[in-house]
Every structure is written in structure tokens, then in C-alpha cells.
TORGU-934150 format. One record per atom (N, C-alpha, C, O, CB): atom name; residue number from 1; x, y, z. Coordinates in steps of 0.1 Angstrom, whole numbers, plus 5000, padded with zeros to 4 digits. Glycine has a CB too. Layout:
BEGIN
ATOM / CA / NUM / X / Y / Z
...
This chain:
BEGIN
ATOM / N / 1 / 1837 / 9444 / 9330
ATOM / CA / 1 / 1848 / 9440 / 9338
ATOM / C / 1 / 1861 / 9446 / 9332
ATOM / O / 1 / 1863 / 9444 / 9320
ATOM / CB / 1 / 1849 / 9425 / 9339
ATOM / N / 2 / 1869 / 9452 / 9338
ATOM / CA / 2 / 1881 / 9455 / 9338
ATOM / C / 2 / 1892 / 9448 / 9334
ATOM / O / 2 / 1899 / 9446 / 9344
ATOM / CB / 2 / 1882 / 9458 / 9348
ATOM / N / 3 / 1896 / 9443 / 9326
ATOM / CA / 3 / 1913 / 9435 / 9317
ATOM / C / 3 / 1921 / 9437 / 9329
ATOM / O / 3 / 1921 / 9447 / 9336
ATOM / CB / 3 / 1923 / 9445 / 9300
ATOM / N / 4 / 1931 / 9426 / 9331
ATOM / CA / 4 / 1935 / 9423 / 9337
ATOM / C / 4 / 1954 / 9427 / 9333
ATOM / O / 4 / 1959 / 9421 / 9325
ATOM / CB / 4 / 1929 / 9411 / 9339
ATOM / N / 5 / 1960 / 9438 / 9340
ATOM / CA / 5 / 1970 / 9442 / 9329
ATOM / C / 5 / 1984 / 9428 / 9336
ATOM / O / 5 / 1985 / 9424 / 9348
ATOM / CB / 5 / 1975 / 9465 / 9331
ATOM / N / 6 / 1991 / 9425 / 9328
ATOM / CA / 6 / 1998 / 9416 / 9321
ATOM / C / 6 / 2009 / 9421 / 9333
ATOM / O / 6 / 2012 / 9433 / 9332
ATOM / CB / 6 / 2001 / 9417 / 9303
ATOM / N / 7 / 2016 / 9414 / 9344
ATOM / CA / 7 / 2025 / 9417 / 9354
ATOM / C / 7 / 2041 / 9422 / 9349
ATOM / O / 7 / 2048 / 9429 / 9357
ATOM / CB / 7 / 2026 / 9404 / 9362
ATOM / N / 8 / 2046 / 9420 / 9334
ATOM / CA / 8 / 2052 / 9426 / 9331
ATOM / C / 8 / 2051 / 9440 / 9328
ATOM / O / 8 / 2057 / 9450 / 9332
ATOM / CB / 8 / 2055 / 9422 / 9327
ATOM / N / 9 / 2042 / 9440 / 9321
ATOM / CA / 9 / 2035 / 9456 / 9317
ATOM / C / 9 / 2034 / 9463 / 9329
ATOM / O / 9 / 2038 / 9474 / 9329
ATOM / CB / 9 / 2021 / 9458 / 9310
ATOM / N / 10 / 2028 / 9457 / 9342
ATOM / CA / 10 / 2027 / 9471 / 9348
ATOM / C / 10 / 2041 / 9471 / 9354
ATOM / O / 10 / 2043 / 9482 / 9357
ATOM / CB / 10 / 2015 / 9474 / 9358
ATOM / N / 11 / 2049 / 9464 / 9356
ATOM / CA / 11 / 2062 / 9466 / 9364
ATOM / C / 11 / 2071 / 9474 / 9354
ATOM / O / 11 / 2082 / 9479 / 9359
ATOM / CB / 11 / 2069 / 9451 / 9367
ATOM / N / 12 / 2068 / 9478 / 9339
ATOM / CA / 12 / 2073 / 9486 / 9331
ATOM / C / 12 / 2065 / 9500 / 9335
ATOM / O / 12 / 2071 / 9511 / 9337
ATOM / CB / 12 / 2072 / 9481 / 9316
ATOM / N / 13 / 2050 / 9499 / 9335
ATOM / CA / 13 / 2047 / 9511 / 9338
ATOM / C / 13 / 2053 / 9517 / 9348
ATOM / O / 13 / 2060 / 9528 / 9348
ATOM / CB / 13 / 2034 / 9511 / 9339
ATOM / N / 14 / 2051 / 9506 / 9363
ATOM / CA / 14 / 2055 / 9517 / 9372
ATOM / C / 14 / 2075 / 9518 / 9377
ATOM / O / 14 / 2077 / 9522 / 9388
ATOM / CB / 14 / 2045 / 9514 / 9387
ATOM / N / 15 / 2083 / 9515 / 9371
ATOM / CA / 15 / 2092 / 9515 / 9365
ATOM / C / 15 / 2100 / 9530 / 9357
ATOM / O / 15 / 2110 / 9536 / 9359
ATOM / CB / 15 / 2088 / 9504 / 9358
ATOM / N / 16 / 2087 / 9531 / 9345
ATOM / CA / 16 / 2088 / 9541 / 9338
ATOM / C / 16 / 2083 / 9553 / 9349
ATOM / O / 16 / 2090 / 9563 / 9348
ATOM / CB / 16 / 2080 / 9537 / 9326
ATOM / N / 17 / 2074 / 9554 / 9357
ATOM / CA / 17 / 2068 / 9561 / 9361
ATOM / C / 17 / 2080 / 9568 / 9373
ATOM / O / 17 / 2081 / 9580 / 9377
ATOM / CB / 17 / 2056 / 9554 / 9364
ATOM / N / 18 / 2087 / 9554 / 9376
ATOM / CA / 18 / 2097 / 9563 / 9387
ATOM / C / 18 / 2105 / 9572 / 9384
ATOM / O / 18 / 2103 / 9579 / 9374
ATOM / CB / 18 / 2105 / 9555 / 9395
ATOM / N / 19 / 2119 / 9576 / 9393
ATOM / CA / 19 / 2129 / 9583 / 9388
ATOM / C / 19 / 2136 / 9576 / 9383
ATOM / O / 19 / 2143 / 9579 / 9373
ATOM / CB / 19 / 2135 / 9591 / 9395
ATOM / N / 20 / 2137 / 9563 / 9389
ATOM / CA / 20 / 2151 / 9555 / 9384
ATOM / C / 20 / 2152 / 9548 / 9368
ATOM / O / 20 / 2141 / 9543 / 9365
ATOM / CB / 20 / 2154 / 9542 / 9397
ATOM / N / 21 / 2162 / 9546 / 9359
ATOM / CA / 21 / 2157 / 9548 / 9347
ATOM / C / 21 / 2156 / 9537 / 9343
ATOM / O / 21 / 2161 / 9529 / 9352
ATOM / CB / 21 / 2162 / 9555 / 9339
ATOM / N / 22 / 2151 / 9529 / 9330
ATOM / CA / 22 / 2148 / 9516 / 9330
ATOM / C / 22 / 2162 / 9511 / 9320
ATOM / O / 22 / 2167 / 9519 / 9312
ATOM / CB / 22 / 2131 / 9513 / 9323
ATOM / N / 23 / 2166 / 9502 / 9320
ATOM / CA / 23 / 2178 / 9501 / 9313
ATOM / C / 23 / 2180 / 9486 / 9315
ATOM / O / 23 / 2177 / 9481 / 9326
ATOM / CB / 23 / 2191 / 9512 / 9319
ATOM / N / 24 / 2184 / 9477 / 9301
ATOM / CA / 24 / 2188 / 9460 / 9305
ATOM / C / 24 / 2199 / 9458 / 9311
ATOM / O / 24 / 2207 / 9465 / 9306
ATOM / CB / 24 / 2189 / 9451 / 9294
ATOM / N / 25 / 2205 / 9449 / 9321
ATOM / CA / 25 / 2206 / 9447 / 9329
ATOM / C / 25 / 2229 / 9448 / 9321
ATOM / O / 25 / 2238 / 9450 / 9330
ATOM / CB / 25 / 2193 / 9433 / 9334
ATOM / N / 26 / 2232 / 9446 / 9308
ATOM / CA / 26 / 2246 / 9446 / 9306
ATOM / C / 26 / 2249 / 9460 / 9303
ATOM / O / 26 / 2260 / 9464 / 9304
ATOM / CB / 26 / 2251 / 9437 / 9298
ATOM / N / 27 / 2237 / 9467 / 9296
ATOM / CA / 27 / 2237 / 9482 / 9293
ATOM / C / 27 / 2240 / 9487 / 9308
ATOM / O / 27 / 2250 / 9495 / 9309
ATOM / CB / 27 / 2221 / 9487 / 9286
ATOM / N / 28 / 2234 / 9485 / 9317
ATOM / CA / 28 / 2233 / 9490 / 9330
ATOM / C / 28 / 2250 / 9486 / 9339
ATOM / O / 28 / 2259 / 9495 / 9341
ATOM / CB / 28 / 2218 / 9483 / 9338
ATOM / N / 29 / 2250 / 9477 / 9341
ATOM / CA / 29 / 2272 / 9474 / 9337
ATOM / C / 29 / 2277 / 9481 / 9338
ATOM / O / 29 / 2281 / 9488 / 9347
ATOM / CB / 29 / 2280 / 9471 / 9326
ATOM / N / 30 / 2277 / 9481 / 9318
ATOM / CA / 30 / 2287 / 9489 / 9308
ATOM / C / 30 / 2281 / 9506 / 9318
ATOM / O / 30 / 2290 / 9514 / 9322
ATOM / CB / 30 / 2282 / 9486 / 9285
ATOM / N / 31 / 2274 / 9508 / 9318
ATOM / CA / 31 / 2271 / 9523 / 9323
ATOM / C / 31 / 2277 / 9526 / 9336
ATOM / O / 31 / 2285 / 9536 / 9338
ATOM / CB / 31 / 2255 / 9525 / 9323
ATOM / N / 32 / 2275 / 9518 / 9346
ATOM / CA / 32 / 2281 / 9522 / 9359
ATOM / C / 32 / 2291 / 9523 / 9358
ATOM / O / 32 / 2297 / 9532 / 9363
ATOM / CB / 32 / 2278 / 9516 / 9368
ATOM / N / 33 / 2299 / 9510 / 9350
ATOM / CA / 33 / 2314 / 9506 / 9352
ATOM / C / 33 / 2318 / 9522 / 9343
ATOM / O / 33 / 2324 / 9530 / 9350
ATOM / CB / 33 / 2319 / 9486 / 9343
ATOM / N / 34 / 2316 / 9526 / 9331
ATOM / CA / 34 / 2317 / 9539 / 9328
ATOM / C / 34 / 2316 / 9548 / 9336
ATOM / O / 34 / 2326 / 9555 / 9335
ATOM / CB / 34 / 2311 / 9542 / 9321
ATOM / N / 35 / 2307 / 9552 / 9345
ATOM / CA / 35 / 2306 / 9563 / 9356
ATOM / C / 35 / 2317 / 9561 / 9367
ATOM / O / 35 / 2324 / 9570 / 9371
ATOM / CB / 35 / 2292 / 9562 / 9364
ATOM / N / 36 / 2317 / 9550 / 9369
ATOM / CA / 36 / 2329 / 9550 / 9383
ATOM / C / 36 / 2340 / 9552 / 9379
ATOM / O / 36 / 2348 / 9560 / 9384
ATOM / CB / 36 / 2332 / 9538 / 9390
ATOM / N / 37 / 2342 / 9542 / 9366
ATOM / CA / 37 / 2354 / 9551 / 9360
ATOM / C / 37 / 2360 / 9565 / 9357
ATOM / O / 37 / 2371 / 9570 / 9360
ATOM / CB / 37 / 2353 / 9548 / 9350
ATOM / N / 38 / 2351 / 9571 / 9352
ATOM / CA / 38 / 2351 / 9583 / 9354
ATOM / C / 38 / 2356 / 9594 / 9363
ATOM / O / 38 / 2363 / 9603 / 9363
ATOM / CB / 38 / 2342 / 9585 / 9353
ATOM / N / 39 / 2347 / 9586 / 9372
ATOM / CA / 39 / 2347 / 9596 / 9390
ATOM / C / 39 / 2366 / 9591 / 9391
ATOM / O / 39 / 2375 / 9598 / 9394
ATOM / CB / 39 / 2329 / 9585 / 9410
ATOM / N / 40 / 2368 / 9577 / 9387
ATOM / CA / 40 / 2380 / 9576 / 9391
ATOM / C / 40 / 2393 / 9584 / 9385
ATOM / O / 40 / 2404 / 9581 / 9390
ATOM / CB / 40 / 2380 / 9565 / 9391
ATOM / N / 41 / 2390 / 9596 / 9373
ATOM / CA / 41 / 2399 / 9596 / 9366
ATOM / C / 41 / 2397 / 9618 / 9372
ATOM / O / 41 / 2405 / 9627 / 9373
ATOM / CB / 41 / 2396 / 9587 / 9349
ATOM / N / 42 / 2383 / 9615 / 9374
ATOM / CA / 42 / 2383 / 9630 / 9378
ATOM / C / 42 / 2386 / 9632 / 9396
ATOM / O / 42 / 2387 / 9644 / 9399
ATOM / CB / 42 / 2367 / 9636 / 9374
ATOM / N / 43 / 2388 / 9623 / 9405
ATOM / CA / 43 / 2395 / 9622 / 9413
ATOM / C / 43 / 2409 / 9623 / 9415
ATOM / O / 43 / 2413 / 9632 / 9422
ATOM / CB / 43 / 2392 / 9614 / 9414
ATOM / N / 44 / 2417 / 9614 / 9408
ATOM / CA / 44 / 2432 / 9617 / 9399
ATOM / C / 44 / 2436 / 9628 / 9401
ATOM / O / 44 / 2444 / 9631 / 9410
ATOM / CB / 44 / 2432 / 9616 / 9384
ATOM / N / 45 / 2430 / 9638 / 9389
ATOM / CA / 45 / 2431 / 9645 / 9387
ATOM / C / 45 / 2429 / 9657 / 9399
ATOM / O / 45 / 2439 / 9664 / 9400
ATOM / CB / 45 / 2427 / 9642 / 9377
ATOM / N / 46 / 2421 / 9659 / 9405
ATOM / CA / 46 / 2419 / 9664 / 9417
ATOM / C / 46 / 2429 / 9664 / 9427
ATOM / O / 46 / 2430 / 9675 / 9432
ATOM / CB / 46 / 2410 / 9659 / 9422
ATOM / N / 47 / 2436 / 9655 / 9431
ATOM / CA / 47 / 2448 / 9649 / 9438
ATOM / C / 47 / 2461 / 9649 / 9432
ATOM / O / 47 / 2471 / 9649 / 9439
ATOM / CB / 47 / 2447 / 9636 / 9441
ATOM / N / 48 / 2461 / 9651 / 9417
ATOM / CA / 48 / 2470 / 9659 / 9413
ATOM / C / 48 / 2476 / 9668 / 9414
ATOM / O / 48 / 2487 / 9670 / 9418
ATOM / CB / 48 / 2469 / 9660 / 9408
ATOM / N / 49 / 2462 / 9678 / 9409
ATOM / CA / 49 / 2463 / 9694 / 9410
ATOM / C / 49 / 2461 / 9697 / 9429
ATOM / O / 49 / 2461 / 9709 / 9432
ATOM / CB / 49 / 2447 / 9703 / 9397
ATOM / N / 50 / 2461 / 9688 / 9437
ATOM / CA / 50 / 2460 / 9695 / 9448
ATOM / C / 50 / 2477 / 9691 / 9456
ATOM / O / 50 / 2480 / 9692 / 9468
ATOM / CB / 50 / 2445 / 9689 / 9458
ATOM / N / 51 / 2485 / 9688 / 9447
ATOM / CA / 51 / 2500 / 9684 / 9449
ATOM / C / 51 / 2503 / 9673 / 9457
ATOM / O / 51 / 2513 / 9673 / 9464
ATOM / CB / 51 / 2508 / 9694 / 9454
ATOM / N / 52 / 2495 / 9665 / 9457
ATOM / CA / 52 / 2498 / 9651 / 9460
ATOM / C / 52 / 2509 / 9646 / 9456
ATOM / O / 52 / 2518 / 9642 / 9464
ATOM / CB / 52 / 2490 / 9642 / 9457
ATOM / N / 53 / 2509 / 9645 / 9444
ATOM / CA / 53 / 2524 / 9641 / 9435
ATOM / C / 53 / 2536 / 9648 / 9441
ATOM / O / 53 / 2547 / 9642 / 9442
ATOM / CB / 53 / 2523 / 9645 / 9418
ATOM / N / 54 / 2535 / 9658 / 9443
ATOM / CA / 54 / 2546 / 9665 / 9448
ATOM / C / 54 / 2550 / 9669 / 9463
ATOM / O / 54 / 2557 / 9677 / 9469
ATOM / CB / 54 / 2544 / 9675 / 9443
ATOM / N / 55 / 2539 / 9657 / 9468
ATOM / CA / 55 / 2543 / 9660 / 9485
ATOM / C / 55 / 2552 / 9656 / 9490
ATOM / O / 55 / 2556 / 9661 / 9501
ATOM / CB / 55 / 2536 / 9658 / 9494
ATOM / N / 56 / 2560 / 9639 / 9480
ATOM / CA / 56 / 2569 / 9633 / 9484
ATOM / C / 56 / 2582 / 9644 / 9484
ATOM / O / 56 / 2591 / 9641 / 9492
ATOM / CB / 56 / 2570 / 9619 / 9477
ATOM / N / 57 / 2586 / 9653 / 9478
ATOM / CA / 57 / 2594 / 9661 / 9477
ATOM / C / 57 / 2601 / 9650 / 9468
ATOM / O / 57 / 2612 / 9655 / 9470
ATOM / CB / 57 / 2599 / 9667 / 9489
ATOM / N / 58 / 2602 / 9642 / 9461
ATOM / CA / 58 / 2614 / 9636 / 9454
ATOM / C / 58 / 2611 / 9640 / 9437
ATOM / O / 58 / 2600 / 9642 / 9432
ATOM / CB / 58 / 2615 / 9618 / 9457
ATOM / N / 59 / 2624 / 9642 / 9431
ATOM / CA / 59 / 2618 / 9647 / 9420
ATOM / C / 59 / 2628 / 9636 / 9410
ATOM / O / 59 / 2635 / 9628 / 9417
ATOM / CB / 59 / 2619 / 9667 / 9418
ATOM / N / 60 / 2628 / 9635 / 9393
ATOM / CA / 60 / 2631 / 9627 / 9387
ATOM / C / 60 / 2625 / 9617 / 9381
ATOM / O / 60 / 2613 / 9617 / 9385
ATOM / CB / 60 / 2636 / 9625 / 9391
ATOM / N / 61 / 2628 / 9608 / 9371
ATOM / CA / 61 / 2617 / 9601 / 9362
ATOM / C / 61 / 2612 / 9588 / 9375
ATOM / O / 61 / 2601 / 9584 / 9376
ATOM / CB / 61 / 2625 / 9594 / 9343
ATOM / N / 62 / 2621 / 9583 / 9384
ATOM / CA / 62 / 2615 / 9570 / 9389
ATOM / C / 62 / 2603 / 9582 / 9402
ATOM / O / 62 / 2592 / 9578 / 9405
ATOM / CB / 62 / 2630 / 9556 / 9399
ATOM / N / 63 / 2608 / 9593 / 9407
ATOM / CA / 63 / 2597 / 9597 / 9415
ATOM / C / 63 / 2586 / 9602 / 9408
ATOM / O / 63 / 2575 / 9601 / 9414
ATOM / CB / 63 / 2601 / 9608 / 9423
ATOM / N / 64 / 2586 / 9607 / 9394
ATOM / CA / 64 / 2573 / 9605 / 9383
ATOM / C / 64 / 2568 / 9591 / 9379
ATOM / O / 64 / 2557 / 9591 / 9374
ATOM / CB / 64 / 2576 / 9610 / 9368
ATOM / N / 65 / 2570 / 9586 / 9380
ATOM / CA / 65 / 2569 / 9571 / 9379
ATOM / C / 65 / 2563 / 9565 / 9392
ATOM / O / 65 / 2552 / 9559 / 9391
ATOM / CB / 65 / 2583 / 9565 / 9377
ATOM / N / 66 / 2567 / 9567 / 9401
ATOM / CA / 66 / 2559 / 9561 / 9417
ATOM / C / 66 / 2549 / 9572 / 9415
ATOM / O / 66 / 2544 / 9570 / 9405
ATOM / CB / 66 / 2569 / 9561 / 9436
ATOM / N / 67 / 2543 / 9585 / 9420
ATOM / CA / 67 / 2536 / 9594 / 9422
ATOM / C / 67 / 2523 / 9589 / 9410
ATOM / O / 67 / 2511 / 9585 / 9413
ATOM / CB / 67 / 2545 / 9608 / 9419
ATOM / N / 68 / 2527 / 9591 / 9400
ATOM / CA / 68 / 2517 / 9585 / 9388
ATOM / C / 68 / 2513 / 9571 / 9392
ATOM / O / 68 / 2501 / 9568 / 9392
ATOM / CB / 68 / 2524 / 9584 / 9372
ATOM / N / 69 / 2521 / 9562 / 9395
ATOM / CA / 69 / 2512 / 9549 / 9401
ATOM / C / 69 / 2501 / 9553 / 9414
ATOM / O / 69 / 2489 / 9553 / 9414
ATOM / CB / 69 / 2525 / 9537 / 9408
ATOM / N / 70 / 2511 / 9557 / 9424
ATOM / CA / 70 / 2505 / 9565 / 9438
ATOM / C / 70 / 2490 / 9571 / 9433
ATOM / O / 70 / 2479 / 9567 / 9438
ATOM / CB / 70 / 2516 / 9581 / 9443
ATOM / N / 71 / 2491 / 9579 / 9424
ATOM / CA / 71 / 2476 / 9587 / 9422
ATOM / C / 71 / 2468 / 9580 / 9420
ATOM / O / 71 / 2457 / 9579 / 9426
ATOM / CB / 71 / 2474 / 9596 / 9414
ATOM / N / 72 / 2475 / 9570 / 9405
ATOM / CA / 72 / 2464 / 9558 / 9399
ATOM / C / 72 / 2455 / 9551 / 9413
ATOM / O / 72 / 2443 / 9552 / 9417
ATOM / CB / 72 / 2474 / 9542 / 9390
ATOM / N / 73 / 2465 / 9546 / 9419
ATOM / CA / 73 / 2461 / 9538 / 9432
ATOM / C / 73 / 2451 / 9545 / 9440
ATOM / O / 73 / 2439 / 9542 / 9440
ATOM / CB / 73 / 2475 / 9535 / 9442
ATOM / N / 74 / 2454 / 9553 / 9445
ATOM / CA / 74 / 2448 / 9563 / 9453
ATOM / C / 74 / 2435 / 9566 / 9448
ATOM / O / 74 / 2425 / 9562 / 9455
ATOM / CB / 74 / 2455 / 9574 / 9452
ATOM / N / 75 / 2432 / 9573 / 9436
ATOM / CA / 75 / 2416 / 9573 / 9430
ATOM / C / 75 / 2412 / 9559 / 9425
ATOM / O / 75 / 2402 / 9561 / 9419
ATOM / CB / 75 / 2414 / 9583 / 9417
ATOM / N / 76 / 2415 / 9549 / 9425
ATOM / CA / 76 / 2408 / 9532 / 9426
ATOM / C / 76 / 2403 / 9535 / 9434
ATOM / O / 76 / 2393 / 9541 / 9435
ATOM / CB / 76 / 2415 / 9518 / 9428
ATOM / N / 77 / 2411 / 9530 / 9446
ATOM / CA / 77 / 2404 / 9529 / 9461
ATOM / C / 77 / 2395 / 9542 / 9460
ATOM / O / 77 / 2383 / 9542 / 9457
ATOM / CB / 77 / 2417 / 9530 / 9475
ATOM / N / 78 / 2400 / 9552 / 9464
ATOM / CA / 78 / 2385 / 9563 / 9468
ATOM / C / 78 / 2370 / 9560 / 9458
ATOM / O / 78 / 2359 / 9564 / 9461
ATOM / CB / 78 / 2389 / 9584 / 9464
ATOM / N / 79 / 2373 / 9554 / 9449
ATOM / CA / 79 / 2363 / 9553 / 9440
ATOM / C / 79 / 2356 / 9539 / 9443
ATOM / O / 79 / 2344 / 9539 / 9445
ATOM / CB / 79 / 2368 / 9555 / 9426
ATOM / N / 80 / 2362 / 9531 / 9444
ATOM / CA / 80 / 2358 / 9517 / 9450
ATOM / C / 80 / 2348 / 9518 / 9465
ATOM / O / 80 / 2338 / 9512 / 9470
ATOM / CB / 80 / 2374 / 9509 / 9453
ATOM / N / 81 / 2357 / 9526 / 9469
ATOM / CA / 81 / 2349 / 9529 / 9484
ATOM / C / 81 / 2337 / 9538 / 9482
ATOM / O / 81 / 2333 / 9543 / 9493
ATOM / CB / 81 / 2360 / 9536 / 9495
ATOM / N / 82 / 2330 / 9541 / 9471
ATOM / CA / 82 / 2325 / 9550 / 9475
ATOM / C / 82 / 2322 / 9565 / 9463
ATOM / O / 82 / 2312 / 9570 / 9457
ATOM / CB / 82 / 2333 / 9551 / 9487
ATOM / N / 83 / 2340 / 9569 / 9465
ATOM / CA / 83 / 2339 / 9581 / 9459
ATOM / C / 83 / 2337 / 9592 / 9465
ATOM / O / 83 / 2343 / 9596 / 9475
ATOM / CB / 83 / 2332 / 9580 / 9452
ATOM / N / 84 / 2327 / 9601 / 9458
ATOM / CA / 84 / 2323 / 9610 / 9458
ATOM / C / 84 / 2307 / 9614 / 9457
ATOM / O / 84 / 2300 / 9624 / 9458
ATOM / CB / 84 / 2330 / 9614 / 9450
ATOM / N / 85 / 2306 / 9600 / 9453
ATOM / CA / 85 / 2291 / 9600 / 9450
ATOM / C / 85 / 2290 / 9602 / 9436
ATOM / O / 85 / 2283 / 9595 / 9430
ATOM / CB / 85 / 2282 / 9611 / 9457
ATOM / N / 86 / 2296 / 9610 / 9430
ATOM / CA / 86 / 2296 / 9614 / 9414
ATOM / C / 86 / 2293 / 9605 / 9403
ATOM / O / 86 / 2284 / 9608 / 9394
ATOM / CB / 86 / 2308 / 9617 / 9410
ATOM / N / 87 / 2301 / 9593 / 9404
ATOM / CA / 87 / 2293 / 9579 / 9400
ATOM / C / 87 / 2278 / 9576 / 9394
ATOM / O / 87 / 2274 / 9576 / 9382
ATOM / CB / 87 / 2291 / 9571 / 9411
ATOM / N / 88 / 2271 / 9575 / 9409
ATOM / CA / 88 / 2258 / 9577 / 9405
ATOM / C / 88 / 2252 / 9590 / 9397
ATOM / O / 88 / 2243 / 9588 / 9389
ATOM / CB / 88 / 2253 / 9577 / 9416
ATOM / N / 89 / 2256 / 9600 / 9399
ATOM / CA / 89 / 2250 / 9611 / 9391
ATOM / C / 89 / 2256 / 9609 / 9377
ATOM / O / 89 / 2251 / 9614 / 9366
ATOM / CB / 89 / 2254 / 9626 / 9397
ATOM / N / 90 / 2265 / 9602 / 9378
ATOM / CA / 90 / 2271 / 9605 / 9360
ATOM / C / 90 / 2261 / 9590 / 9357
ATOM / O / 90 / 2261 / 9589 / 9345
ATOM / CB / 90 / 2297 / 9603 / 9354
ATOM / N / 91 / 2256 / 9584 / 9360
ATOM / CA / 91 / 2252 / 9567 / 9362
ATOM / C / 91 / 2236 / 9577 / 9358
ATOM / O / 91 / 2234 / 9578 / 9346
ATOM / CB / 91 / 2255 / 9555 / 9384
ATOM / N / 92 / 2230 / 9581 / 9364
ATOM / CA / 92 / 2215 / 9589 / 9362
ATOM / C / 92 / 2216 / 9592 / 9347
ATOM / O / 92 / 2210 / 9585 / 9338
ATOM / CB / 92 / 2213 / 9604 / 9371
ATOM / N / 93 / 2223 / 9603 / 9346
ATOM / CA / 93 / 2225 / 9610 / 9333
ATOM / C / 93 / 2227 / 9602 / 9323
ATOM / O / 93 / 2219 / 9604 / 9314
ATOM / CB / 93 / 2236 / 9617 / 9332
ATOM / N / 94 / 2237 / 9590 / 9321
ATOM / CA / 94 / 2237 / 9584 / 9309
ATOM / C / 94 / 2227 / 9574 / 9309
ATOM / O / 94 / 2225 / 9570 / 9298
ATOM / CB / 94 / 2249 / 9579 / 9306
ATOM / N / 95 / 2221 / 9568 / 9318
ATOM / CA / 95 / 2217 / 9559 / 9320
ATOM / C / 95 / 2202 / 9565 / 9311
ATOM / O / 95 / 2196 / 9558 / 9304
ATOM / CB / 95 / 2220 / 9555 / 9336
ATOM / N / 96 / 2198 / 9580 / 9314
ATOM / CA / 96 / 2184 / 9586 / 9308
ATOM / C / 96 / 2187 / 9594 / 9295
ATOM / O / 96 / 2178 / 9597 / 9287
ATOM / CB / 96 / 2178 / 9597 / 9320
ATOM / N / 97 / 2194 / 9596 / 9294
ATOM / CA / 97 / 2204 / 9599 / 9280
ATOM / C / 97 / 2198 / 9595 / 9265
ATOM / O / 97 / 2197 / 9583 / 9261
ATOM / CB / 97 / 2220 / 9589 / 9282
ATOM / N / 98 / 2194 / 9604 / 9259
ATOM / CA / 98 / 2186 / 9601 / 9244
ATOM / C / 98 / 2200 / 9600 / 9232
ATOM / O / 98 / 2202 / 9608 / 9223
ATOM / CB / 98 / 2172 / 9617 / 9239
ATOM / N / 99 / 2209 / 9589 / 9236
ATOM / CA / 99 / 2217 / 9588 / 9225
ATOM / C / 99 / 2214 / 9590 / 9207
ATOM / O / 99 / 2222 / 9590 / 9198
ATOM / CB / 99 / 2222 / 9577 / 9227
ATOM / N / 100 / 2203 / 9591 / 9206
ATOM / CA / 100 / 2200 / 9589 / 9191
ATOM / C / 100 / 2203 / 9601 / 9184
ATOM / O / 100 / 2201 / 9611 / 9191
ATOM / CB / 100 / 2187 / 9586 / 9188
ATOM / N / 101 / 2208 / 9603 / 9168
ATOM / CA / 101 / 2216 / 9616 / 9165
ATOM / C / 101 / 2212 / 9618 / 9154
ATOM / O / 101 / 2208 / 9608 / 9148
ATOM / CB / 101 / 2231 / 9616 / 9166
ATOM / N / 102 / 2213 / 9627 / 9149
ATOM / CA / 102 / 2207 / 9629 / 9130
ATOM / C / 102 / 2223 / 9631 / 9124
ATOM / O / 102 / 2234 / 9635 / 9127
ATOM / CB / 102 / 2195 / 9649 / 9126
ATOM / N / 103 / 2218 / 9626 / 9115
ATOM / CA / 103 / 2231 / 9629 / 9106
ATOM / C / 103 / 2235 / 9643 / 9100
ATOM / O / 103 / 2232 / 9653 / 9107
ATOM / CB / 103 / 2231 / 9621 / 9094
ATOM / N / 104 / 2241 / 9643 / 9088
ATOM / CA / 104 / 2239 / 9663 / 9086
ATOM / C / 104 / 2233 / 9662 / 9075
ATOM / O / 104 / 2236 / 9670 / 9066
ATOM / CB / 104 / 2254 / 9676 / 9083
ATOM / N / 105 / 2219 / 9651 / 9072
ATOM / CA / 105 / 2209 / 9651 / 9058
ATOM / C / 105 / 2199 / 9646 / 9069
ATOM / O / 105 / 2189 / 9640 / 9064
ATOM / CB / 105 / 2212 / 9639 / 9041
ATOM / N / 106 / 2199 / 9646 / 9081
ATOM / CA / 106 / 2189 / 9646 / 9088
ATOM / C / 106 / 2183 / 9636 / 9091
ATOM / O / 106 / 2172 / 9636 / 9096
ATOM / CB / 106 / 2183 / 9652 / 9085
ATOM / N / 107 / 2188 / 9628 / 9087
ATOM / CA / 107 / 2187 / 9608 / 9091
ATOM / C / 107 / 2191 / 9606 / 9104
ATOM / O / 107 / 2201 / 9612 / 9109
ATOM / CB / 107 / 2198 / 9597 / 9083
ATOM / N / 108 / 2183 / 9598 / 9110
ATOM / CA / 108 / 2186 / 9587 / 9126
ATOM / C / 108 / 2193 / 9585 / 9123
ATOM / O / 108 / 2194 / 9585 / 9111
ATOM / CB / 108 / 2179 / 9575 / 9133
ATOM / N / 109 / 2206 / 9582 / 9130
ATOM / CA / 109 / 2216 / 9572 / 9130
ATOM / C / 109 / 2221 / 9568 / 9139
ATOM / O / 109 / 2229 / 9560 / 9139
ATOM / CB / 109 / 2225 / 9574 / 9125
């Protein structure tokens, strides 16, 4: 007769087996909330350099001042909503990510 495998174990096997990566549940959080973040800052930046800031035509420290809020604002929301999708891909990556590192005598650390 065949052993009977233990319902956690196989929900790790087939778990492991998928694409999606296995990760505890505040690690996984801290990771997304990192990714969206992200997408939200490379968004920004995107809407920057595509002269958003400069479309109001007003120039001076309070029109640097609104524009830099404006953008902040602006990539929240697109990122909240959604995004770009980028999120998830940066969310994959770290999420499968072999953080572990040698030192320069060649120790785990």
C-alpha cells in the first residue's frame, strides 16, 4: 500500500510545481507593496520626462511645488488603478529572487 502524503506537503509540492512562487503571507506584502511602489515611482518619472510638469505653462518655486505634488498624485492613482502591469512583473522577480550572498571570504550571509 501506498503512504498516504500529508495535505500540506502536497499543497507545497504542487505549489512548488507551479509558476507562481511560494512566499509567507507578510513577505508577500512587504513584496508587492515594494513592486507597486516602484511601478509608482517609474511612472512619475515617465510623466515627467513626457512634460507633464510643464504643461501648466507656469513657471517658479510654487508652480514647482504644485507640478511635483501633481505628478506624485498622478502616479498613485495610475498605480492604484492598475498601472502598467509592471507591479506584478517586478512582484514575480523578487518574489523568486535567491537573495542569499557570499561575502568576499566566501561565507553565506
Amino acid at each position: 500500500m501506498i503512504p498516504s502524503i500529508p495535505s500540506s506537503a502536497a499543497a507545497q509540492t504542487q505549489a512548488a510545481s507551479s509558476s507562481e512562487p511560494v512566499v509567507d503571507e507578510a513577505r508577500e506584502a512587504q513584496l508587492r507593496a515594494s513592486a507597486q511602489e516602484f511601478e509608482g515611482v517609474f511612472i512619475r518619472q515617465m510623466l515627467q520626462y513626457a512634460g507633464l510638469a510643464e504643461a501648466f505653462g507656469a513657471e517658479g518655486q510654487t508652480a514647482d511645488a504644485f507640478s511635483t505634488f501633481l505628478l506624485d498624485h498622478l502616479a498613485e492613482k495610475i498605480t492604484e488603478q492598475g498601472g502598467f502591469g509592471l507591479a506584478e512583473s517586478f512582484y514575480n522577480r523578487l518574489a523568486t529572487a535567491d537573495f542569499e550572498a557570499e561575502d568576499t571570504l566566501g561565507r553565506r550571509v
